[in-house]
N, C-alpha and C positions, 0 to 999 in steps of 0.2 A: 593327713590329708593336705597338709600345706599350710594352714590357716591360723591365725594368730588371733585369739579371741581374749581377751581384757576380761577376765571371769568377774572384776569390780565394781566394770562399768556397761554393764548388759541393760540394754535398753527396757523397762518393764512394760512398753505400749508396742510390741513387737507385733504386729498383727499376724504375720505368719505362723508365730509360735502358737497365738490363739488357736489359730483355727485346729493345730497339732492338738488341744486339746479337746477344741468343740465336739472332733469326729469321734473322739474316743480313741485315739491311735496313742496308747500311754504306753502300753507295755511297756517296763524296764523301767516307768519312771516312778520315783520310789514317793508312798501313797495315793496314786493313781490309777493303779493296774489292776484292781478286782475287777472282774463284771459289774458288780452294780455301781461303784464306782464310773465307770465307762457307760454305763445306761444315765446315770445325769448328769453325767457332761457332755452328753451329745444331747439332752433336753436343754440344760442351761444355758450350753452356747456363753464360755465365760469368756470377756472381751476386757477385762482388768485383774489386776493383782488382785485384788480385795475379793472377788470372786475366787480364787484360787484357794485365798486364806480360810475362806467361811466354808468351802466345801472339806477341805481339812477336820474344821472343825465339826461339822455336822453328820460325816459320814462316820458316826460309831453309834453303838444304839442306845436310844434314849431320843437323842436328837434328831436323827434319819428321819422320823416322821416329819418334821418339817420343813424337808428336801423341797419336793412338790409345793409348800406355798411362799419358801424363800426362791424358786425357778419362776412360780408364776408371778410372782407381785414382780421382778426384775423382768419379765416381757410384758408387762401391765396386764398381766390378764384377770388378777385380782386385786385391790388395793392396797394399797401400805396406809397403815392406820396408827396410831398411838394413843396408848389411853390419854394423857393430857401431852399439848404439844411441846412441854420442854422434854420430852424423851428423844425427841427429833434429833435432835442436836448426837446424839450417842448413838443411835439406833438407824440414822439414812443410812449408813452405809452397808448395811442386814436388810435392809427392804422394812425396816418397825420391829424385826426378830431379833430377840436377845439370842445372841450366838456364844457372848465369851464373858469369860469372867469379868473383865478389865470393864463390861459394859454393866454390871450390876453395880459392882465400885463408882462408877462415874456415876448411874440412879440417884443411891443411898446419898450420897453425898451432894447431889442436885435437888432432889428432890424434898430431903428429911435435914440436911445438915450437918449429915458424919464427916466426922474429921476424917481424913488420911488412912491416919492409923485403923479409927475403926472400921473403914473402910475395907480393910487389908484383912483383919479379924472376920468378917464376915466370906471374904474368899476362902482362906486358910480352911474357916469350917463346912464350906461347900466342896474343897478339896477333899478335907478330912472324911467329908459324911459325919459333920458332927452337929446333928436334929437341934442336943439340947443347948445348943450355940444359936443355931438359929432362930427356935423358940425364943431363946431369950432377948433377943433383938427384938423381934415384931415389934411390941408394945413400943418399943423408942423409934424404929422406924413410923408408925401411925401415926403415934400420940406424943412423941417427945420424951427428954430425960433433961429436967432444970441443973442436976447434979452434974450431969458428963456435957453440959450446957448443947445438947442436942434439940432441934424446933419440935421435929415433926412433921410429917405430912400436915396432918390437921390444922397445925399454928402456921403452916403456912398456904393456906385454903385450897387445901385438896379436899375433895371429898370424902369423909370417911370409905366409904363405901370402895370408891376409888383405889383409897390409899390400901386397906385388905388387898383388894383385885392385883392390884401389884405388884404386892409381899406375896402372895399365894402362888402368881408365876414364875415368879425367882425363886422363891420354895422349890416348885416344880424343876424347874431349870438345872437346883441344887445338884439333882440326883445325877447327873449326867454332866455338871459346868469343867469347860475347858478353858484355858487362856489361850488369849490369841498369840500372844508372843511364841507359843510352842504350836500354834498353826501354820504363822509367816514363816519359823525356820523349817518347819517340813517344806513351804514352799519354793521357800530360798534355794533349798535343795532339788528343788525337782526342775523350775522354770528354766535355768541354765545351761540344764542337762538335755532338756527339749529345745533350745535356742541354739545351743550347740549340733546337736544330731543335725538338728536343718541346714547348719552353717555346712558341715562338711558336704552334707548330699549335694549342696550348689557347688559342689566341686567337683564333682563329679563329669 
């Protein structure tokens, strides 16, 4: 078509390309192009990368169900909430929805005190599907570990109660937790490719 496109330096606030998504007009583009895929992204209406990322992430099952309240809470139609508000901080850019693994790592380690490492241990076994890993956390997540010099929620004034509610959604989360880094480059891949198509049509 004529056209010389810098595949490196592709602007990510391209409003055009958005709207290639909004309508649902993906076909060809690779994790975009199912139907129901295309059914919420003409609800969503994604006008940033981070939108792009999170539906990657969300659209396999387990997490699909909360399609519908990560679209609504991003057109304010429902609120975004956080059990206590240091989740903020990890969690605005999800609408308060844990979406990716990288976001339970940052919790654990926010909230309770894990180091890095066991930070990383606790993904591995969300990746794995491995229960008696996560079982065995709880308790240091809650309540602390003086030995692996871990706080706790509690020691550092969560509410019990809270601190469960928590551990029990990331439980939940386990069965189904993806990274995001393996979201952005499905994106990486797709955005380009929509950016591009458009570029030629104007040449048309």
């Amino acid at each position: 078509h004529g056209i010389d496109v810098d595949i490196d330096n592709i602007p990510l606030d391209d409003a055009p390309t958005y709207e290639v998504f909004s309508r649902g007009d993906t076909t060809g583009l690779f994790q975009f192009e199912s139907p129901g895929m295309k059914k919420h992204l003409r609800n969503l209406k994604p006008n940033r990368f981070e939108d792009l990322i999170a539906m990657n992430a969300l659209y396999r099952p387990g997490p699909m169900e909360y399609i519908p309240n990560f679209i609504a809470r991003k057109h304010g139609l429902e609120p975004v909430t956080y059990d206590i508000a240091d989740m903020e901080e990890y969690l605005s850019d999800t609408y308060g929805i844990t979406v990716y693994q990288e976001q339970v790592m940052q919790i654990v380690q926010k909230l309770a005190g894990f180091s890095m490492g066991r930070a990383d241990l606790i993904r591995k076994a969300m990746g794995k599907k491995k229960q008696d890993i996560m079982d065995q956390e709880a308790p240091r997540f809650i309540y602390g570990d003086k030995e692996l010099k871990i706080d706790g929620c509690v020691n550092r004034g969560i509410p019990e109660e809270t601190a469960k509610q928590i551990w029990e959604q990331m439980v939940d989360f386990a069965k189904y937790a993806f990274n995001k880094s393996h979201a952005a480059a499905y994106a990486v891949v797709s955005y380009p490719v929509s950016y591009t198509h458009l570029r030629a049509h104007e040449t048309r």
